[in-house]
C-alpha positions, 0 to 999 in steps of 0.5 A: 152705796158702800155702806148703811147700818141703823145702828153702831151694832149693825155697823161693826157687822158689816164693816167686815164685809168691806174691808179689804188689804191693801196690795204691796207694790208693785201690785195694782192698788186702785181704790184699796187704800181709801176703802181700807182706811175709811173701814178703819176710822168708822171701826175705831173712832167713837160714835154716839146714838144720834150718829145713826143711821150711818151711811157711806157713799163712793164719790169724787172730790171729796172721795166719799160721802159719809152721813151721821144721822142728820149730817153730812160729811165729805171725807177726803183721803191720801196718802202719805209716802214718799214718791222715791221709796215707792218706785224703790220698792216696786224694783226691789219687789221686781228684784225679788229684794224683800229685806232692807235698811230703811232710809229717811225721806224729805218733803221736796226730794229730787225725783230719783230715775231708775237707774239712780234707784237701783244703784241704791239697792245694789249698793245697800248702804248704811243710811246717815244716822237719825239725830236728835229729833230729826225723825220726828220733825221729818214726819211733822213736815211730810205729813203738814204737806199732805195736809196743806196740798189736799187743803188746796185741791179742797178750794178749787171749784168742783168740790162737793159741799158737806156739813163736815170735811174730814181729812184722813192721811194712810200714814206710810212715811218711813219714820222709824222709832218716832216719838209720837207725843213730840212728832204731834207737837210738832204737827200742830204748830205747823196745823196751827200756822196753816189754812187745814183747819179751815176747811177740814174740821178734822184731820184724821192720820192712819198708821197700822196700830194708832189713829190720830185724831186732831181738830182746833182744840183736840188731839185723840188717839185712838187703836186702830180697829181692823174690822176682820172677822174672828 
């Protein structure tokens, strides 16, 4: 067991006692960043009296078990960044190359080979300008394709059944001055066409400020409480 709190006071006194940082590439991550972002969303979305006790469990497929009083949750968590920034940063933090322009990233992108990447950052070059809502439409693509893939894995047998799946994305995709009320909108048509609500009652996103919360129906921001002691 992770995690077991009576009550919402007791919760928010012990969730600093698991959070953790997650490690720069190339560092190995393990488990960090599914304990950083569940700390998170326990931190900062609401939770009413009947939600305890609380109590979080480690397990696998989905990555963690979560009860509210009397229910059961399966929460599931990945990732989202792209494959070829990844393996980027991992050469330029090798390169000891801390400073960068940042580029955008498409769904689907070619997997680049190391020498390939480390052209790249040699040459540093001016990335092609971001037009009209490019931005925006790039984050709502990358992240339904993240939301689509977990949905799928969510299907295949060996999944444990809760009462409740939740779906929690690290949102890591470079996605600079995104317009987030228009980059959302855009999500959910995607949501809206897709098979994620079926299985994910909620479908949480986590960047370092906001954390999104989206359900048939609902769309809620909420500021990311990062559970560090004063």
């Amino acid at each position: 067991m992770l995690l077991s709190a009576p009550t919402l006071d007791e919760l928010h006194e012990r969730l600093p006692d698991l959070n953790v940082s997650v490690p720069l590439h190339p560092a190995p991550r393990g488990t960090t960043p599914e304990v950083y972002s569940v700390v998170r969303l326990l931190g900062s979305v609401p939770l009413a009296p009947h939600d305890f006790p609380l109590r979080l469990e480690k397990s696998e497929r989905p990555d963690f078990g979560l009860y509210l009083g009397e229910r059961s949750i399966g929460i599931e968590h990945t990732e989202a960044v792209p494959e070829n920034l990844a393996h980027a940063n991992r050469l330029r933090a090798a390169l000891g190359r801390d400073t960068y322009l940042m580029r955008s990233a498409v769904i689907g992108e070619p997997r680049k080979k190391k020498g390939q990447l480390l052209a790249e950052i040699e040459e540093d070059r001016m990335p092609p300008p971001m037009m009209g809502d490019s931005v925006e439409r790039g984050w709502a693509e990358a992240i339904a394709h993240f939301v689509d893939s977990k949905t799928a894995s969510a299907r295949k047998p060996g999944y444990a059944a809760h009462d409740e799946h939740w779906l929690v994305i690290y949102d890591n995709w470079p996605a600079p001055a995104l317009q987030r009320q228009l980059a959302l909108a855009l999500l959910r048509e995607h949501l809206e066409a897709g098979e994620g609500f079926a299985v994910f009652e909620r479908i949480f996103i986590l960047d370092e400020h906001v954390l999104v919360d989206l359900g048939r129906g609902h769309s809620l921001t909420h500021q990311v409480n990062h559970c560090r002691r004063p």
